[in-house]
C-alpha positions in Angstrom: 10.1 -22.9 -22.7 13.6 -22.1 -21.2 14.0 -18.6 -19.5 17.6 -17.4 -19.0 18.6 -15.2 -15.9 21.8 -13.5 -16.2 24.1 -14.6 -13.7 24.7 -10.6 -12.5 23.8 -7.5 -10.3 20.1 -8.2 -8.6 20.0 -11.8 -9.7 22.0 -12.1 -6.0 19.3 -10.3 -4.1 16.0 -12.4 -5.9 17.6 -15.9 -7.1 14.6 -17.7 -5.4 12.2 -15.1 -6.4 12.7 -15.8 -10.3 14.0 -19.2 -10.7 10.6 -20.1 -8.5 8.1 -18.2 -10.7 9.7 -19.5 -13.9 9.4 -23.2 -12.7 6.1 -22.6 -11.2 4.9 -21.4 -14.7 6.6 -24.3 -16.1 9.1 -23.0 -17.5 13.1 -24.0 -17.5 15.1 -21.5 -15.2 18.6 -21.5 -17.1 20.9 -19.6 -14.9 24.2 -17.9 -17.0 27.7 -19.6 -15.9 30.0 -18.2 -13.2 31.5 -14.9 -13.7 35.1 -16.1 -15.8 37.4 -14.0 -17.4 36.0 -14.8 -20.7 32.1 -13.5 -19.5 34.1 -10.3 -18.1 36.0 -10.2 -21.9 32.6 -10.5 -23.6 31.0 -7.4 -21.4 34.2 -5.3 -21.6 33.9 -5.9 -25.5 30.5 -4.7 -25.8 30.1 -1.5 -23.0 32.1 1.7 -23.1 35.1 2.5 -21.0 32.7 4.5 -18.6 30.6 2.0 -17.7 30.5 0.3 -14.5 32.4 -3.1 -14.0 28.7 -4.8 -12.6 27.0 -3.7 -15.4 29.8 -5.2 -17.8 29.7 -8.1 -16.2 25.5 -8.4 -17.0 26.5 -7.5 -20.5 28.9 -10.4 -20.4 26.3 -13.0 -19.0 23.6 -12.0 -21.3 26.0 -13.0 -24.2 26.5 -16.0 -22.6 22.8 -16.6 -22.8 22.0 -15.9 -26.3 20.9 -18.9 -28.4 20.7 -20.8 -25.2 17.1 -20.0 -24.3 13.8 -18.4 -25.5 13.5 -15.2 -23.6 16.1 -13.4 -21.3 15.0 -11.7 -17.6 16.3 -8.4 -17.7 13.7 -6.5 -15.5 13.7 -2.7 -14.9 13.9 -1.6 -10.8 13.2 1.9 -10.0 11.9 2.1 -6.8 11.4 -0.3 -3.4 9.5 2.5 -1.0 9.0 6.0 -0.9 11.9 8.3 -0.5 14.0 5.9 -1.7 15.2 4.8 -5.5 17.6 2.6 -7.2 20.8 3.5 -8.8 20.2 4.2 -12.5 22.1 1.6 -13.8 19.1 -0.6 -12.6 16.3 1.9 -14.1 18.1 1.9 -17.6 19.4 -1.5 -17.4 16.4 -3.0 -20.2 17.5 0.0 -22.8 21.1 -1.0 -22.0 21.0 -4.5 -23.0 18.2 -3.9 -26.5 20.4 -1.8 -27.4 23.6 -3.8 -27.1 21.8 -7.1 -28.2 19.1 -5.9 -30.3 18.1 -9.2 -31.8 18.1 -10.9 -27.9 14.7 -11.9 -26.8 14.1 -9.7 -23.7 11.5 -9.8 -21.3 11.0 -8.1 -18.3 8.9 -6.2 -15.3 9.0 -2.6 -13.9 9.7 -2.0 -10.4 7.7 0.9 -8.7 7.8 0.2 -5.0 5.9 3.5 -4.4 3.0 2.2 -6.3 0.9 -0.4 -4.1 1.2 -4.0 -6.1 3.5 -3.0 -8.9 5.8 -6.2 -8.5 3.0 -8.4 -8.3 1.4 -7.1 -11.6 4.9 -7.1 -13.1 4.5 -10.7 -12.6 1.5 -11.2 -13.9 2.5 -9.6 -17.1 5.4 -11.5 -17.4 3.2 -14.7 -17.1 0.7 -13.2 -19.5 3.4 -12.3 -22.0 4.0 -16.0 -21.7 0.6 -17.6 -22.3 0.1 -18.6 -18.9 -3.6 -18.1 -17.0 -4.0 -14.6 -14.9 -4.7 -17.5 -12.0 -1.5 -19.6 -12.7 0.9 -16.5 -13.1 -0.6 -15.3 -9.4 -0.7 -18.4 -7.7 3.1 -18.7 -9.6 4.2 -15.1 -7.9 2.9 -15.6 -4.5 4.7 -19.3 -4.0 7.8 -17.7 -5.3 7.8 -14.7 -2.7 6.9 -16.7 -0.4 10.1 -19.0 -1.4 12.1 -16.0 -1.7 11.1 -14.5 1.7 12.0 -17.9 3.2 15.1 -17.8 2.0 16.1 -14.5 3.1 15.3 -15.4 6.8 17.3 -18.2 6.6 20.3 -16.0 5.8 19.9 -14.2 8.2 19.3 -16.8 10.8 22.2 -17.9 10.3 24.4 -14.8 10.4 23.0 -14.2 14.1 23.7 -17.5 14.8 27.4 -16.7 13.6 27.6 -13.0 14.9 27.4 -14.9 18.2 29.8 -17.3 17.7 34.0 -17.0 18.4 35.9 -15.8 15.7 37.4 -12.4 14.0 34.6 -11.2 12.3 34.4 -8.8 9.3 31.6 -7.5 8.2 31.6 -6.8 4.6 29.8 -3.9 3.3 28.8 -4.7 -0.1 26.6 -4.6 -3.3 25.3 -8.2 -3.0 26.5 -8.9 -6.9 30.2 -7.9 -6.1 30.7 -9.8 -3.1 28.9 -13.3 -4.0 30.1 -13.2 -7.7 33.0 -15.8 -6.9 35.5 -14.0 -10.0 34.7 -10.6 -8.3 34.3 -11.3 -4.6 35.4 -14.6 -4.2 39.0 -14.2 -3.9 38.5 -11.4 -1.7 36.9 -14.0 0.7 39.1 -16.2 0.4 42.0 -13.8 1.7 40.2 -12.8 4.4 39.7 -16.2 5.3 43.1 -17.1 5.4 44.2 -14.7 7.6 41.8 -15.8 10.4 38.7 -13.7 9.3 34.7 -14.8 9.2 32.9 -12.8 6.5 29.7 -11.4 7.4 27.9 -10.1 5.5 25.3 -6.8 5.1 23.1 -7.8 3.0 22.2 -11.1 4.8 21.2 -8.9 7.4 17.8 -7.8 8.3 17.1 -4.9 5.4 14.4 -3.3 7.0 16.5 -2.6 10.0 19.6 -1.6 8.4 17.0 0.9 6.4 16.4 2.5 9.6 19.8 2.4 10.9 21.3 4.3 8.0 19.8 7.3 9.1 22.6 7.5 11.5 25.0 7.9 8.9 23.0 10.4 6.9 19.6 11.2 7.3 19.4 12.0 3.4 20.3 8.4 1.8 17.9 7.6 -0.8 19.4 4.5 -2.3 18.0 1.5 -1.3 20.9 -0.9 -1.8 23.5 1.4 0.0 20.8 2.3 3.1 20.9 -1.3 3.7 24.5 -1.6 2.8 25.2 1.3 5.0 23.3 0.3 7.8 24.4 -3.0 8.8 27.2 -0.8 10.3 25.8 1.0 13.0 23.4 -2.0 13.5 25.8 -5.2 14.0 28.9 -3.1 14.4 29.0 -4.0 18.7 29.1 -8.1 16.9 32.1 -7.8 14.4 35.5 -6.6 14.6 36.5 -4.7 11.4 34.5 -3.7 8.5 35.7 -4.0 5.0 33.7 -1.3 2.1 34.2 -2.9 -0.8 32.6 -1.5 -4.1 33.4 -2.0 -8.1 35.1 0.9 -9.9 33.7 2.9 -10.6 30.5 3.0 -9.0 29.0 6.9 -8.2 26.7 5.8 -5.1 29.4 3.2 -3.7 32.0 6.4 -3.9 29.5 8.6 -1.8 28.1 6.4 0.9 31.6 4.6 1.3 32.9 8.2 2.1 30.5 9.4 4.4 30.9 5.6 6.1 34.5 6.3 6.7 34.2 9.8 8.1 31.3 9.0 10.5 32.3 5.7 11.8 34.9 6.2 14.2 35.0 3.1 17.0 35.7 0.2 14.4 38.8 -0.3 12.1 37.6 0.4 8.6 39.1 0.4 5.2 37.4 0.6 1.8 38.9 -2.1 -1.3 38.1 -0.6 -4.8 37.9 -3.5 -7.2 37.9 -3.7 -10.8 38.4 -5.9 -13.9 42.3 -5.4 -13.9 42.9 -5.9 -10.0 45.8 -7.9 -9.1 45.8 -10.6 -6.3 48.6 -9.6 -5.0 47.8 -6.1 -4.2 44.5 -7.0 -3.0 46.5 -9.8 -0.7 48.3 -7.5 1.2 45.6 -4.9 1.7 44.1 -7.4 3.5 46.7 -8.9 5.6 47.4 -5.3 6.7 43.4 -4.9 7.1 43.5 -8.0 9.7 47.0 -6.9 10.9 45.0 -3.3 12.5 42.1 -5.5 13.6 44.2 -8.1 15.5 46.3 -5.3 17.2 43.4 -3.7 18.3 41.4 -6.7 20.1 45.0 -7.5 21.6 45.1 -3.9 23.0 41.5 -3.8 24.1 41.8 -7.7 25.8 
């Protein structure tokens, strides 16, 4: 039985997670392609102007998935912890896609991290819904977390081993599915990376601790993904050199947080990048030589 996962918005955060509890099962992981301009045509195609470039993008990858596989992951996240919530995008994101590809085989879990277990017995009805044994599908979830959480450490061992190390480094604040998609983010790495720069990045920092650290931004964040986002800066900001927001147009949360980022952090050069599906290389190319231009200055005048 082949499982497709949609190459797309939280598939960055929990790769490990899915493609390990779909093997584990028995099952074939097929991951979409990368993000290409014709995945981006196909999600433009079928979403309306107002919606949000990462969740065109999922549109696009799902298409890309149809016909290729007997059920399609498309799970629905509302919560991680109390006080906090995901961006609707992610609690409507099922109804989205049944009702853009109604024929699509879907299946899926609910998110409530308030509620005590409910990943765990999302799992286990994903690997009911499947035919698998209550025992398998638990024993499936538990080696997949575990892979997951290994993962995730790693990541973060490395970026303190590089926060350490020489170098100009940037830390970009960023949804994990803009920055990592290589159509989206990747040229924007690449840039930066030509002019002498060493992307870090937030969400291969510690999330718990970047939770905390938000509160020093705003005591009133309630969105997961941009506490953590958010935080990285106050928490690693005495280890980089510049910080770079970059968020997908046009995002509600990203326009918020981004703006109470640039007000409140004052001893760092900052700039926020807007990207969508018509940005130029060009423009983006000199934003960020002028970016690096400011932060080179500044470590020559504070030498």
């Amino acid at each position: 039985m082949k499982i497709g996962l949609p190459k797309a918005l939280l598939y960055y955060r929990y790769e490990y997670l899915w493609t390990s509890f779909f093997t584990q099962l028995g099952c074939e992981a097929v991951t979409s392609p990368d993000t290409c301009q014709t995945i981006l045509a196909e999600g433009i195609s079928r979403s309306v102007s107002e919606c949000c470039l990462p969740v065109k993008l999922f549109l696009g990858h799902v298409a890309s998935l149809i016909g290729r596989c007997d059920y399609i992951l498309v799970p629905r996240f509302e919560t991680l912890a109390k006080s906090e919530e995901f961006c609707v995008r992610f609690r409507g994101l099922p109804d989205i896609v049944h009702n853009t590809f109604p024929d699509a085989p879907l299946i899926g879990y609910d998110l409530q991290g308030h509620k005590r277990g409910s990943e765990e017995q999302g799992f286990f009805a994903m690997a009911k819904a499947l035919g698998k044994s209550p025992g398998h599908g638990l024993k499936a979830y538990h080696r997949a977390a575990a892979r997951q959480q290994s993962q995730d450490l790693l990541l973060e061992k490395a970026q303190r081993e590089l926060l350490a190390a020489p170098g100009t480094k940037i830390l970009l604040a960023s949804q994990p599915y803009i920055i990592h998609d290589p159509y989206v983010g990747g040229p924007l790495i690449r840039m930066l990376q030509k002019q002498g720069g060493v992307p870090v990045f937030a969400d291969h920092c510690d999330r718990q601790a970047c939770r905390a650290c938000a509160r020093s931004v705003s005591a009133d964040l309630y969105w997961t993904l941009n506490k953590e986002i958010v935080g990285a800066i106050p928490l690693i900001k005495e280890a980089v050199d510049g910080v770079l927001l970059i968020t997908a147009f046009p995002c509600g949360t990203d326009s918020l947080v981004n703006e109470l980022a640039l007000r409140k952090v004052r001893d760092l050069p900052i700039a926020q990048i807007i990207l969508d599906e018509q940005q130029g290389e060009a423009g983006l190319e000199t934003r960020i030589e002028c970016f690096m231009d400011m932060v080179r200055e500044r470590k020559r005048v504070h030498v």
